[in-house]
ZAMARGU-4260 file (C-alpha; in steps of 0.2 Angstrom, whole numbers, plus 5000, padded with zeros to 4 digits):
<rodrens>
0) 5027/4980/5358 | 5042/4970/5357 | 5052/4966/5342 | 5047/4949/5344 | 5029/4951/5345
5) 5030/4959/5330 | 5029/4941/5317 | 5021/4949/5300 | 5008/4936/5295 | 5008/4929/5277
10) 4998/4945/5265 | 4993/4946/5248 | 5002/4954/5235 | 4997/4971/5229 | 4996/4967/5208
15) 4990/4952/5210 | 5010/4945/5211 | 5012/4928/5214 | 5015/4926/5232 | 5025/4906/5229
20) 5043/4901/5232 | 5052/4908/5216 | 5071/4910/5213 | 5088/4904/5221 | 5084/4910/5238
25) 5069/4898/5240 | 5081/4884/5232 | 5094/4887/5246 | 5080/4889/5261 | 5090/4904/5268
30) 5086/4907/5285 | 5084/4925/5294 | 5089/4927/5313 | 5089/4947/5319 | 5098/4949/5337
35) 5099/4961/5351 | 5118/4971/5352 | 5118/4957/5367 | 5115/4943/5358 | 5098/4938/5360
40) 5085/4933/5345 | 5073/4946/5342 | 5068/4940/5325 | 5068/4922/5321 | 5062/4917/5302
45) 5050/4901/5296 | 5067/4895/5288 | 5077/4895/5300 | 5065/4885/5311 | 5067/4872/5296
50) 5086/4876/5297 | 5090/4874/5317 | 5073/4864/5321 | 5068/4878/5335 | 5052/4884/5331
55) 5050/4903/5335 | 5043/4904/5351 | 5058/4893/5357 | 5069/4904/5349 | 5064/4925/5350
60) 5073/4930/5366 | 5087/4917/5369 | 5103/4921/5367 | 5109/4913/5349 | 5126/4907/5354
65) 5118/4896/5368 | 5104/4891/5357 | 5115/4888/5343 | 5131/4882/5346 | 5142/4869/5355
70) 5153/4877/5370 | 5169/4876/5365 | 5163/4886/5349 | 5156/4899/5357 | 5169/4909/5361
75) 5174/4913/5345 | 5158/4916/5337 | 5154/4929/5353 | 5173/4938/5348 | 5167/4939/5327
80) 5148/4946/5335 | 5158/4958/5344 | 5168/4963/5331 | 5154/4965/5319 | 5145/4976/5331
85) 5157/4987/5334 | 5165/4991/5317 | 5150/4987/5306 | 5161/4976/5296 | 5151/4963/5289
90) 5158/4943/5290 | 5157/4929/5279 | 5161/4911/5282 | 5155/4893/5288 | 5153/4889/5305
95) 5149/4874/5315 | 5131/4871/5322 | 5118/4862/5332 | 5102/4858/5327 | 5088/4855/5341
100) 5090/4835/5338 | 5109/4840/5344 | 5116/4832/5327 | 5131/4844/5322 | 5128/4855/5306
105) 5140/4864/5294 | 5131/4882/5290 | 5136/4895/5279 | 5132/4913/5288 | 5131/4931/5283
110) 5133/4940/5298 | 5128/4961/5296 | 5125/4976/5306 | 5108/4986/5308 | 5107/5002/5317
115) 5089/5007/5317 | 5081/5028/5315 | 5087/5031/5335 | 5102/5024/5333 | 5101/5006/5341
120) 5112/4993/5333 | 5105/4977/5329 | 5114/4960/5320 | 5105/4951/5306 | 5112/4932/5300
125) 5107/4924/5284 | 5112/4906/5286 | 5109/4891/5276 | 5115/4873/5274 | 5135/4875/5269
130) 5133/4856/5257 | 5116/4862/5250 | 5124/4879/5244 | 5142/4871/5240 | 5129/4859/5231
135) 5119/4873/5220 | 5137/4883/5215 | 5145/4866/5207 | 5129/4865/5198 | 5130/4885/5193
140) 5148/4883/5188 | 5144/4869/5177 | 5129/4877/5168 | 5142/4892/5165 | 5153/4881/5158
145) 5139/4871/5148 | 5133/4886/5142 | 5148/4896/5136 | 5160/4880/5131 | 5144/4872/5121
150) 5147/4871/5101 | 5128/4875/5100 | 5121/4890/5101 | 5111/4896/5116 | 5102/4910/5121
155) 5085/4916/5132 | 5075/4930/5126 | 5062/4938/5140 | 5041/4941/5132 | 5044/4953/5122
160) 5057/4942/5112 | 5072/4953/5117 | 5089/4944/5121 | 5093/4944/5137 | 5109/4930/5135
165) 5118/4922/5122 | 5133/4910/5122 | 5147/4914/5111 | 5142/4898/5099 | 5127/4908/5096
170) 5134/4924/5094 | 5145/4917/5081 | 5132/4910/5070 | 5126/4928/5069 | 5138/4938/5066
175) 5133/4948/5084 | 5145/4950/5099 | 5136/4942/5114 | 5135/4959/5122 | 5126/4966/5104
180) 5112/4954/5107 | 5107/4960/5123 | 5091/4971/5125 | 5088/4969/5104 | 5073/4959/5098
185) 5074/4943/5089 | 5069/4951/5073 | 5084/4968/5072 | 5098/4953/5074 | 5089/4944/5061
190) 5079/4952/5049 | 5079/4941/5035 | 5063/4936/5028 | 5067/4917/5032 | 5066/4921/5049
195) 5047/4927/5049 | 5042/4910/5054 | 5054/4908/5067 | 5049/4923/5075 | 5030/4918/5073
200) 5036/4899/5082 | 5043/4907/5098 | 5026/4917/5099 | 5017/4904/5100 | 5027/4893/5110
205) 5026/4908/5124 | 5008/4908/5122 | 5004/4891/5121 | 5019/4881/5131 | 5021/4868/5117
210) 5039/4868/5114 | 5047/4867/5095 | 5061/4854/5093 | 5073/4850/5078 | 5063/4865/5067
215) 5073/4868/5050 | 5076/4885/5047 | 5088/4890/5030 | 5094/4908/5027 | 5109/4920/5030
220) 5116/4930/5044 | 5128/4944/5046 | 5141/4931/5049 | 5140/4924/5031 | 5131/4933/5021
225) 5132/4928/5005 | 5128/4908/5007 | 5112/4901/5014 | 5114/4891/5031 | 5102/4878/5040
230) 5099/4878/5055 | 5091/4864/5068 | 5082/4876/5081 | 5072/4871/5096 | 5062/4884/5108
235) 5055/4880/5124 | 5046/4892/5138 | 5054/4896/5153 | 5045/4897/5169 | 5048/4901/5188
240) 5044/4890/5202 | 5026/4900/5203 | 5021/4897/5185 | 5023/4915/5177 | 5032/4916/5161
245) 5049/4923/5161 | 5053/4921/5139 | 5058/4907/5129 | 5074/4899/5128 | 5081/4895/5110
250) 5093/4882/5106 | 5101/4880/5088 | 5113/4868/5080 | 5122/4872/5062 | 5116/4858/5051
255) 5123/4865/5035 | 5132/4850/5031 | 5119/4840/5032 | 5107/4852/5023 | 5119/4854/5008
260) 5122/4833/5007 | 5102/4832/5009 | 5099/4844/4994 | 5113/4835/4984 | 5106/4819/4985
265) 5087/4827/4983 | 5095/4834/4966 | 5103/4816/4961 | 5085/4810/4965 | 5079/4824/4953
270) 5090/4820/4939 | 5087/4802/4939 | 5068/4807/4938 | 5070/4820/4925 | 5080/4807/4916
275) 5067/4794/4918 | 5055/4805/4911 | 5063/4811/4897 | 5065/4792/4892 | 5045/4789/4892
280) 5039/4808/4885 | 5053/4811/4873 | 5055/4804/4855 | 5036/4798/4856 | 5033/4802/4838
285) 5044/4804/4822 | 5039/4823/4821 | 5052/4837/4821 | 5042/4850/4831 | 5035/4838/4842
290) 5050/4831/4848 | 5058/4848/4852 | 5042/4853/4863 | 5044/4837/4873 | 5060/4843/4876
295) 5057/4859/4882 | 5045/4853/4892 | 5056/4840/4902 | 5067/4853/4906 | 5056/4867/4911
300) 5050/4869/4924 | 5061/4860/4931 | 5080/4862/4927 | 5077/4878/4920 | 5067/4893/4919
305) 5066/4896/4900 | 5072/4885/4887 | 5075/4887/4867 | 5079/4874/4856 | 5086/4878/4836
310) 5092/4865/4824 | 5103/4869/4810 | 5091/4875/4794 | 5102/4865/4785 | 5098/4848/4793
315) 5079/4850/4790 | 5080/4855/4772 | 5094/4842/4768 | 5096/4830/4783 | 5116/4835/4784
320) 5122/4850/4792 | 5131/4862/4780 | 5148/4864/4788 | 5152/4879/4774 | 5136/4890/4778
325) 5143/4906/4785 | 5135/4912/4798 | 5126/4898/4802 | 5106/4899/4800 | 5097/4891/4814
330) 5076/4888/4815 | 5068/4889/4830 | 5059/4874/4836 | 5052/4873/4853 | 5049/4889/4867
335) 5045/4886/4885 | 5046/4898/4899 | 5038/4892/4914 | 5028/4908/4919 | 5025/4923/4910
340) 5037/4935/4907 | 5043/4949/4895 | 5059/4937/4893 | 5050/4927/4879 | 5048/4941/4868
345) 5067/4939/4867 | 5069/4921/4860 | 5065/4920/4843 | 5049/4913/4841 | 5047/4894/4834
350) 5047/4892/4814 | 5057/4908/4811 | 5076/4909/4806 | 5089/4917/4814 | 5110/4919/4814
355) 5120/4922/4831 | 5135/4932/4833 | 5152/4926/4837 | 5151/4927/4854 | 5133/4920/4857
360) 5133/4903/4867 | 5126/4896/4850 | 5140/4899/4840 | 5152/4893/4854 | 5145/4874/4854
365) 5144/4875/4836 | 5163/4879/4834 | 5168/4869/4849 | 5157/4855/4849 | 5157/4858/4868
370) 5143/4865/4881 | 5145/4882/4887 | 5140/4886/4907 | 5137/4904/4913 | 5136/4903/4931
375) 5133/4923/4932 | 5127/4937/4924 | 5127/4952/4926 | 5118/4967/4915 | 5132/4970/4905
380) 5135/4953/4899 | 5116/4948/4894 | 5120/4956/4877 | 5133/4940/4876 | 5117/4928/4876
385) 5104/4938/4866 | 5098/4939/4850 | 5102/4958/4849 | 5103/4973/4862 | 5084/4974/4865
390) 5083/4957/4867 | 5096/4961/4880 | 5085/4974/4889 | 5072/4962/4892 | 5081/4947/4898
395) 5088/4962/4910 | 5072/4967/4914 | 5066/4946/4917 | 5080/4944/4929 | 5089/4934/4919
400) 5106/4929/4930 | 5113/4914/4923 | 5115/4904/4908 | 5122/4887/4899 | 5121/4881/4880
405) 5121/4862/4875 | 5124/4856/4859 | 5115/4844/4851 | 5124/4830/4844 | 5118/4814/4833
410) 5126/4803/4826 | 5144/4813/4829 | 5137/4828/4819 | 5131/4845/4827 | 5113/4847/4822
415) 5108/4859/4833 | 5108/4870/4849 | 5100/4870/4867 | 5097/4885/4876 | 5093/4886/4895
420) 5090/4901/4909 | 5085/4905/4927 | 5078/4921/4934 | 5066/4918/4948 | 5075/4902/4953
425) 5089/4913/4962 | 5101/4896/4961 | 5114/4898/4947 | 5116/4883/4936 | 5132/4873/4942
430) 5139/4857/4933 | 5129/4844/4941 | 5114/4853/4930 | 5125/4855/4914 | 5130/4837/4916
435) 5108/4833/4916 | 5107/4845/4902 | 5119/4836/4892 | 5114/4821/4894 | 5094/4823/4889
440) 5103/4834/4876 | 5111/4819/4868 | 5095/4808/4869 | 5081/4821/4863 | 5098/4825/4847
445) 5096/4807/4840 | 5075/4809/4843 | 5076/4822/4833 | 5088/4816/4820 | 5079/4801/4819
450) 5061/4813/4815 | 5070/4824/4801 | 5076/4806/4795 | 5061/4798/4792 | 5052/4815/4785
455) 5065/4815/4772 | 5058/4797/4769 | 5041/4801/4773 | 5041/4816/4762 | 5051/4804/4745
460) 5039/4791/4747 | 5024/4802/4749 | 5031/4811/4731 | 5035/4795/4724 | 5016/4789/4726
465) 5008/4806/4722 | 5016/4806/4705 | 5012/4785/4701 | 4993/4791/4706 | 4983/4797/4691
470) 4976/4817/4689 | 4956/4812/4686 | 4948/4823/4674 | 4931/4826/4683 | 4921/4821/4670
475) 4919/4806/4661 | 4905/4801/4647 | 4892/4797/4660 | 4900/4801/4677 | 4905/4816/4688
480) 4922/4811/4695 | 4932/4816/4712 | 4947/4808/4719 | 4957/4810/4734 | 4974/4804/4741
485) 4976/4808/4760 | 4994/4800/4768 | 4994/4794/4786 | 4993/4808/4798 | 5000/4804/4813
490) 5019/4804/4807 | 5019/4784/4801 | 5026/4782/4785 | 5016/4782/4767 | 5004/4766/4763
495) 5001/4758/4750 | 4984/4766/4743 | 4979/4768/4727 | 4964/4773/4715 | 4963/4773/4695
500) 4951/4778/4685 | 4953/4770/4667 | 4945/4775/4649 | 4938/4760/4641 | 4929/4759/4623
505) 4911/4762/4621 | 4911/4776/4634 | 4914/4764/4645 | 4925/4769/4661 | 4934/4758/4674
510) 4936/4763/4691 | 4950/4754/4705 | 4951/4758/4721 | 4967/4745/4731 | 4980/4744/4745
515) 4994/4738/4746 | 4999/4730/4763 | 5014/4738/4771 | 5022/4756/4772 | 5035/4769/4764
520) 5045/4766/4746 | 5044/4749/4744 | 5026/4749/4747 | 5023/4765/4735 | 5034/4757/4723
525) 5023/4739/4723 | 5006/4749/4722 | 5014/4759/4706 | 5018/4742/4699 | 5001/4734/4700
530) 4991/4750/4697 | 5002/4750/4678 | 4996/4732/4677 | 4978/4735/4680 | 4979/4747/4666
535) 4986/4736/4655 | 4974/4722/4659 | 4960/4734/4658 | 4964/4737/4640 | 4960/4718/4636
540) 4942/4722/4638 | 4939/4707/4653 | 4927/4703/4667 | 4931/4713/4682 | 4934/4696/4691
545) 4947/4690/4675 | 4955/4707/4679 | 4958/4701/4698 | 4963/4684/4695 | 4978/4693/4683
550) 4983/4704/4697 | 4981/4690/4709 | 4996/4681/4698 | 5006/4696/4698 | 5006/4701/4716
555) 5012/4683/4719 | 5029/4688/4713 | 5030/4703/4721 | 5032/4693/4736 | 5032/4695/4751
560) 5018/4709/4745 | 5000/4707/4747 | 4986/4718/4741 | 4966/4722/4742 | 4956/4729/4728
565) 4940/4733/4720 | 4938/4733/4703 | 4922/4739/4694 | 4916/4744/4678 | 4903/4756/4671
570) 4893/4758/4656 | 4884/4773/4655 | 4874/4768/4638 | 4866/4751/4649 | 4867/4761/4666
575) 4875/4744/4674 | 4892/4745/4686 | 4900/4725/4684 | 4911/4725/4702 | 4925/4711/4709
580) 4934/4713/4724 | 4948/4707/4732 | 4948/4705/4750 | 4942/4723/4751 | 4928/4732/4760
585) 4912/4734/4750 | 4909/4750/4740 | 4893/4762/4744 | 4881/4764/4732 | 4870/4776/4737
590) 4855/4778/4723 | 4846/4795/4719 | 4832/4797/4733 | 4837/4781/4743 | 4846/4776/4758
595) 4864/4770/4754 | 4870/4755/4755 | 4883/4744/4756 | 4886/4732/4742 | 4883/4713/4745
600) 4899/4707/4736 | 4912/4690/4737 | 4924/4696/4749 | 4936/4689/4739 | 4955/4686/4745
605) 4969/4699/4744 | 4979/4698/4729 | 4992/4688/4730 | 4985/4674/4741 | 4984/4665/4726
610) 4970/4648/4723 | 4955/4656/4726 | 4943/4663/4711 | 4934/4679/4710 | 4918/4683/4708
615) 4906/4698/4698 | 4891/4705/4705 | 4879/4717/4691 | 4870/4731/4699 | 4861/4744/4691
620) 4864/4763/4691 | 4857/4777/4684 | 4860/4795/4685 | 4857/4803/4702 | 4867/4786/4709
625) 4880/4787/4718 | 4897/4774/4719 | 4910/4777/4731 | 4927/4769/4735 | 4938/4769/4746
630) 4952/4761/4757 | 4952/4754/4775 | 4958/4770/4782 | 4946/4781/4778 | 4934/4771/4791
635) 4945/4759/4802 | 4953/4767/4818 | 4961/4758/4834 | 4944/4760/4846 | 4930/4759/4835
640) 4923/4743/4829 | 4923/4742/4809 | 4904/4740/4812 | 4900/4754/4820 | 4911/4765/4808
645) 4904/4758/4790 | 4888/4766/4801 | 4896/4782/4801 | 4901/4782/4784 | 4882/4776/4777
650) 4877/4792/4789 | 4887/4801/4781 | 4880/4799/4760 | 4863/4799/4766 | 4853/4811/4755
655) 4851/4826/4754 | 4869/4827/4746 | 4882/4837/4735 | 4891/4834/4721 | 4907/4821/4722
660) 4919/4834/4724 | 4908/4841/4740 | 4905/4823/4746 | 4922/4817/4746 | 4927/4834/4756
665) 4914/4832/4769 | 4920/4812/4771 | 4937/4815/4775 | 4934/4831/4786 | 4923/4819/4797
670) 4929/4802/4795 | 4949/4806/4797 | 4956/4809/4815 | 4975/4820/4815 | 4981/4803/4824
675) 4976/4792/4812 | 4989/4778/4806 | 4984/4774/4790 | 4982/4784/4773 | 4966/4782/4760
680) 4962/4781/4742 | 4943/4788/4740 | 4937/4789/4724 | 4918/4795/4720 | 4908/4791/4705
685) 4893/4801/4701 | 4882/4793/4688 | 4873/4807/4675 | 4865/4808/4657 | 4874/4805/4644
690) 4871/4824/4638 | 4870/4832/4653 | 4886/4845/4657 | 4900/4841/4671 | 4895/4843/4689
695) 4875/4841/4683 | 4864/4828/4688
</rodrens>
């Protein structure tokens, strides 16, 4: 058989290898022509009937320079045959050609020696269309110089994630030569743990086909580091012609600039919140402690990882700071950390005392009046910010790496320091955070000067009305006897509450339960004033509605002051109680074996109203009976309707019960909320025999 009858039909791959066009070859339709040592075609190729337009029975045994080429170009293509057969030099160049259709073509030829197993020599010529190829090498030289002049970083990594190519943009970014990438996996160039989900992106994209574009990634490389970058990363598969997979190719822009401004302006979004809410959570009472905790808990977790707040002993005891107290005692406020950790055994705990040396943060703001920021810290320094060296050991031990103090400053006076850490946020404070600090410093400072000045108040006023009140004997011809003064709870300033309880002839006793309307000194002072008066009135011997109208003309010069009371008067030889009341709620009178009930009194007016007379109402009571008085806000609250609450309070005395000391505990333990606004006067009245002992029935 001939050469020429030997055409190898189309077979199957072995491995089950795509059998498709694939690669540059196929791109550039190279054509095959093998010739006789005379110049005929023995083997002609499907592309070079797609070339040349022959097909290959026109072709295989015509000479190819006939076939081929023009006349007067076929004596110099005969002389380069020649010339390749004989010395077996291969040649190179483009030579003119006809097609079939007799249209002149330009074709790019590799012309080559054979010599087969006996010897014969043969010619093989690989030829394709000299603009096509001209064509595909502008294009190759242009995606060279993309690649390697591009300020982006490229590279192509095959299947198993191994760099097969990267430009020297990329290489940069890493910290890799070019040739240092080849043949390493993704993961030993960067092993970072930032890079995990990178890695676990181009897996999928090789599995999947779904390409990642603009994909953030933040960490460092060997080319830098000590500082985070960003990067802007997109991956796509890369494919041949036939479908199989060849890798990923991994495009990546540096976007640090535009990461760092981004997190700049996500921290100036943070410090406007922070600030926003340390307007609405700080300073919501007028309570010391309370104020520092609100704080601490702005700033935690997020400006800091651990905060301390001291104030200056001095101010809480005096309201002033004691320039000439050496060293300089501090109590502990407020505490936060924001997870647990050893580090809070270090910080001295809330309510204790405590000095700082010299050097401690502490004591700088208190000489310089100035913040102190500690970017880093190392081990050795940590003793400069602790209590003592085994404080320093477990800050150490916490991680603790950098530090600032703020000062805090009302009213032009240093009352105090602030005291802030990181450990597990890695980012060292900067001045942007001391700047926040100081700035919520200053606000929570006059907050909490503002709370140690009104408990100075609070706590005169409060004195001031203890010592105008009476100290009740418990017993009384014909009564057992319990009284009880409880101020407002919920950091308000003293009321105006009062009780009496007043000896009268004939084992009489008068009993006088009022409240003044209004709060602190000058309304502690006004109810001193009338209770002096209902002393002296009740010395006159009158009608519990003669003693009102009285006080009624007397609260009218204490303008702009006003006043509620009841007024009553027992006799324990004719077992009657005569009671008046001035605008105030009704008294309980719960009788031995009965339900209690509220007594059906003239409201009255407050005192100092003026024009409107008062009325007395005579109700029995023996012994086993029960009077009780007291102020609004014993039973008034801000929810509840006053209904609902004398309800409560008739619950509450309904048999079987103690003695008035017992009863008058139980009633505020039940009735009194820690938020309640107001303070109460409650004052008991337990009628008994005349011979019976203290505390009996």
């Amino acid at each position: 058989m001939s050469r020429g009858d030997q055409h190898a039909e189309p077979s199957e791959h072995p491995d089950g290898a795509a059998s498709g066009p694939s690669g540059l070859l196929d791109l550039l339709g190279v054509a095959a022509v093998l010739a006789e040592a005379d110049g005929r075609i023995d083997m002609w190729s499907p592309q070079a009937e797609e070339l040349f337009g022959y097909s290959r029975e026109e072709a295989v045994g015509q000479y190819a320079a006939q076939l081929l080429l023009r006349p007067e170009h076929r004596e110099a293509a005969v002389r380069l045959f020649a010339e390749v057969m004989v010395t077996g030099r291969g040649w190179a160049g483009s030579f003119p050609a006809r097609h079939k259709d007799g249209s002149s073509l330009m074709v790019e030829f590799r012309n080559m020696r054979l010599t087969d197993n006996v010897g014969d020599h043969y010619a093989l010529g690989l030829a394709t269309d000299r603009a096509l190829l001209r064509q595909v090498e502008r294009k190759v030289a242009l995606s060279s110089l993309l690649v390697t002049q591009a300020p982006v970083g490229l590279s192509v990594l095959d299947t198993e994630l191994r760099y097969l190519a990267v430009n020297p943009a990329l290489a940069s970014m890493h910290g890799v030569s070019e040739a240092g990438h080849v043949g390493r996996s993704f993961r030993e160039i960067l092993p970072g743990e930032p890079f995990e989900a990178a890695e676990n992106q181009m897996l999928d994209v090789l599995e999947t086909g779904r390409s990642v574009v603009d994909r953030q990634v933040v960490g460092r490389t060997r080319a830098d580091p000590d500082h985070d970058h960003a990067w802007a990363v997109s991956i796509y598969r890369l494919q041949d012609n036939g479908g199989n997979v060849l890798g990923i190719a991994n495009v990546v822009i540096d976007v640090t600039d535009r990461y760092e401004t981004a997190r700049e302006a996500e921290r100036a979004r943070q410090r406007l919140r922070m600030m926003a809410d340390a307007s609405s959570r700080i300073g919501t009472t007028l309570e010391v402690e309370r104020t520092a905790q609100e704080l601490a808990d702005v700033l935690v977790p997020d400006l800091a990882d651990m905060i301390a707040v001291d104030v200056l002993d001095s101010v809480l005891r005096t309201g002033r700071p004691d320039v000439g107290e050496k060293p300089p005692l501090f109590r502990a406020l407020a505490v936060k950390t924001a997870y647990p950790t050893d580090a809070s055994e270090a910080i001295i705990a809330p309510g204790q005392l405590t000095t700082y040396h010299a050097d401690h943060p502490a004591a700088h703001c208190l000489r310089t009046r100035q913040p102190l920021l500690i970017k880093h810290l190392d081990s050795g320094e940590l003793g400069r910010v602790a209590a003592d060296a085994a404080a320093a050991d477990l800050l150490a031990q916490a991680g603790v790496h950098t530090d600032m103090a703020v000062p805090l400053i009302a009213r032009g006076q240093i009352i105090g320091v602030m005291g802030l850490a990181r450990a597990r946020n890695p980012v060292p404070f900067d001045e942007n955070d001391l700047t926040l600090a100081g700035e919520l410093a200053a606000s929570a400072a006059l907050s909490i000067d503002n709370a140690v000045l009104h408990q100075h108040i609070r706590r005169a006023a409060e004195t001031l009305q203890r010592s105008l009140l009476p100290q009740p004997s418990p017993r009384r011809p014909g009564l057992e006897i319990a009284a009880r003064y409880r101020p407002a709870q919920a950091f308000s300033e003293v009321g105006g509450d009062w009780y009496d309880i007043i000896p009268l002839s004939g084992d009489r006793t008068a009993l006088a339960v009022g409240d003044v309307m209004g709060s602190g000194i000058p309304a502690a002072t006004t109810m001193g004033r009338l209770r002096t008066a209902t002393s002296t009135l009740a010395a006159l011997d009158l009608d519990p509605s003669r003693i009102l109208s009285h006080l009624d003309r007397i609260t009218q010069g204490l303008d702009p002051y006003i006043a509620t009371c009841v007024y009553a008067v027992y006799d324990p030889h004719l077992r009657r109680l005569q009671v008046a009341g001035a605008g105030h709620l009704p008294p309980v009178l719960v009788r031995d074996g009965a339900p209690p009930e509220l007594l059906d009194l003239p409201t009255g007016t407050p005192l100092g109203v003026g024009g409107v007379p008062f009325e007395t109402t005579t109700v029995a009571m023996g012994p086993g009976d029960q009077l009780v008085l007291y102020t609004d806000g014993l039973v008034e609250t801000r929810d509840d309707p006053i209904d609902r609450r004398l309800g409560d309070l008739l619950d509450l005395l309904s048999p079987p019960h103690g003695s008035a000391e017992e009863t008058s505990d139980r009633l505020l333990q039940r009735l009194r909320q820690p938020a309640d606004h107001d303070d109460v006067a409650l004052l008991i009245a337990r009628a008994r025999p005349l011979d019976a002992p203290a505390g009996g029935a």
